[in-house]
N, C-alpha and C positions, 0 to 999 in steps of 0.2 A: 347364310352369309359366310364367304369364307374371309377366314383374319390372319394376321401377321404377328405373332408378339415377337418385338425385336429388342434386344441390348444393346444401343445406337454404335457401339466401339467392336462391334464384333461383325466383319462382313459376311452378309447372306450369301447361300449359296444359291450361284444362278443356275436354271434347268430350265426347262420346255415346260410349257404348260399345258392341260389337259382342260379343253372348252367344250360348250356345249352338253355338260352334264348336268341333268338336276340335284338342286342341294342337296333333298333327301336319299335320294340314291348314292352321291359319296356317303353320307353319314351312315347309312345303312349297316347294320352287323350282317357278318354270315359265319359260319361254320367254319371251324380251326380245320376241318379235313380239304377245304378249298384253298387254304393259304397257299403260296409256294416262299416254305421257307429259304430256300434259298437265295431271293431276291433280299432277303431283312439283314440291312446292316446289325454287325453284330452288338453294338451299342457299349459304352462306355464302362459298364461294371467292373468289369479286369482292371482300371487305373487304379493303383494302390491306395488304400483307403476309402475307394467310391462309391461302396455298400455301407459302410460301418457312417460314414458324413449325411449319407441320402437318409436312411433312416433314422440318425439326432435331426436333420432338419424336419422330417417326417412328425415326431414328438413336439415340437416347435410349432409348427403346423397346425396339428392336433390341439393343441393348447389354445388356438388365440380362438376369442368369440367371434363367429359371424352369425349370433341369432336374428340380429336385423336383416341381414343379407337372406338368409335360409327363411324368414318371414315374408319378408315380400316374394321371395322366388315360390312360396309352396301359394300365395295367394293368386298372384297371377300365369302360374302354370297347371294348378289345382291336380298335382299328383298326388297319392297315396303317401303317407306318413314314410314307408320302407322306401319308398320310391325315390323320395327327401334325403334321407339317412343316406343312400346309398350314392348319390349323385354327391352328395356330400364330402363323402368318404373318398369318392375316386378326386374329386377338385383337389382337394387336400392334399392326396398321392403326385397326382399331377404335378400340381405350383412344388412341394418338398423335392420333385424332381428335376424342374427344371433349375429350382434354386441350387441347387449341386451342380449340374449341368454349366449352368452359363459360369460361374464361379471358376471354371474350368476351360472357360473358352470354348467350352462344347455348346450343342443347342438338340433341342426336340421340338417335334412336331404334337398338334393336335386335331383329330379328326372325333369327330360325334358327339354326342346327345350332351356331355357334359359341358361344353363351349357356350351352351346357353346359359348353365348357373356364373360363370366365370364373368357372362356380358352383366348378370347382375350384379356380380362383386365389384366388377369396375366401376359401375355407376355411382358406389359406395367410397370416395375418393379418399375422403381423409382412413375409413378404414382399408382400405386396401394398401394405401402409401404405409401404412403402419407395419401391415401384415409384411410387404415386402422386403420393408424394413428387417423387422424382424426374423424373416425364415431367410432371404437370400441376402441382405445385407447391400441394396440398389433395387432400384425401380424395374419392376417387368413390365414392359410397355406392351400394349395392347392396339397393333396398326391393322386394318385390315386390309385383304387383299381386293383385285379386282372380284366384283360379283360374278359368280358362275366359271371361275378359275380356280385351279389349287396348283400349283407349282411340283414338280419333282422333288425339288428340294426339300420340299412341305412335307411330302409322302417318305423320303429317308428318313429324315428326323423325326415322321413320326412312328414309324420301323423300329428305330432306332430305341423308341420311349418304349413300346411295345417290351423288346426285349429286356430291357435295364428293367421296367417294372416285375416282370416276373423272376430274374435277381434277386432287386433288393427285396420283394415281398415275399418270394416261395412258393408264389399263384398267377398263375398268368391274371391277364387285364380282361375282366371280364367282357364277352361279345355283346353283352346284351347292349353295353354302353360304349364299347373302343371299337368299330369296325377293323375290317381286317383289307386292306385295301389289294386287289388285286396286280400279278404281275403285266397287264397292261397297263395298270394306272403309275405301276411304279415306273414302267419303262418310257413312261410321257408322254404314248402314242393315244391319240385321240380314243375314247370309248367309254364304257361304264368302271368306276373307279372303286363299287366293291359291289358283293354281290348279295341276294337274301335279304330276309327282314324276318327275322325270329321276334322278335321282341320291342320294337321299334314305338308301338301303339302306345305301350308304357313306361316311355323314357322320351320324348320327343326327337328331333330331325338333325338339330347342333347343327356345325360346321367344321371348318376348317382351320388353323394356328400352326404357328411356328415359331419357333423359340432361336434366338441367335444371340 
């Protein structure tokens, strides 16, 4: 399924949208030597102080419990303990980055396997409002898009997160869980929106998001 998180006061950006692709084929990772970096908005890091914010929310983040959240997600997806841990760890990077992001007027995109723990947080209501509370200080709404659609828009922003995460972390966003969307997908023209499947078997199919 692909989704929409939007901050109702901040308008989306319109683009062309890319149909007739299957979900797990967008989610899908491939190989950093197929990216064209060139297409990848450069992302937000350079605004002064926007490393040094992303990573205190980051800590923030890191702090709140979701063991009820990461219990039901590890019962009804039955991954590996590390498999947990690490989808984990990226949700966390994630939401501490969009909570910087929209604070700023800015937005990001998400694509793959980690979108599924994220549908389980949401169903988690009172703790998630808490969580939002706490890390971005306002609710991240969670809309989805049309099924079997992901917008241009969707694929910048989420370019854009791409980038900034390897900023504020010092490591790029791991493939095995962030696909890397290709330049037809970016460019809005009909076709396959990334490519490969290294690791997929052991992280599930996710979707698509967008942060505004």
């Amino acid at each position: 399924m692909h989704d929409n998180l939007t901050v109702t006061d901040i308008e989306p950006v319109a683009g062309p949208t890319i149909t007739g692709t299957d979900v797990t084929t967008i989610a899908a990772p491939f190989t950093a030597a197929e990216s064209d970096a060139e297409s990848r908005p450069a992302g937000f890091a350079a605004l002064d102080g926007y490393v040094a914010e992303a990573r205190s929310r980051t800590v923030q983040a890191e702090a709140f419990d979701l063991a009820p959240v990461i219990a039901r997600y590890r019962r009804e997806q039955g991954f590996a303990d590390d498999i947990i841990a690490d989808h984990h760890r990226e949700l966390v990077r994630f939401l501490a980055l969009c909570a910087t992001a929209v604070n700023r007027g800015k937005a990001y995109g998400m694509m793959g396997a980690i979108d599924e723990l994220w549908h389980t947080f949401v169903i988690f209501t009172q703790d998630y409002a808490r969580f939002c509370d706490a890390v971005a200080g306002r609710f991240l709404h969670h809309v989805p898009e049309a099924e079997g659609t992901v917008s241009a828009g969707t694929i910048e922003h989420y370019l854009a997160f791409l980038a900034d995460y390897e900023a504020v972390y010092g490591e790029a966003a791991p493939t095995t869980y962030w696909p890397r969307p290709t330049l037809n997908a970016f460019s809005g023209t009909s076709g396959e929106a990334c490519k490969g499947c290294s690791a997929c078997s052991g992280c599930g199919s996710g979707g698509s998001c967008t942060v505004h």
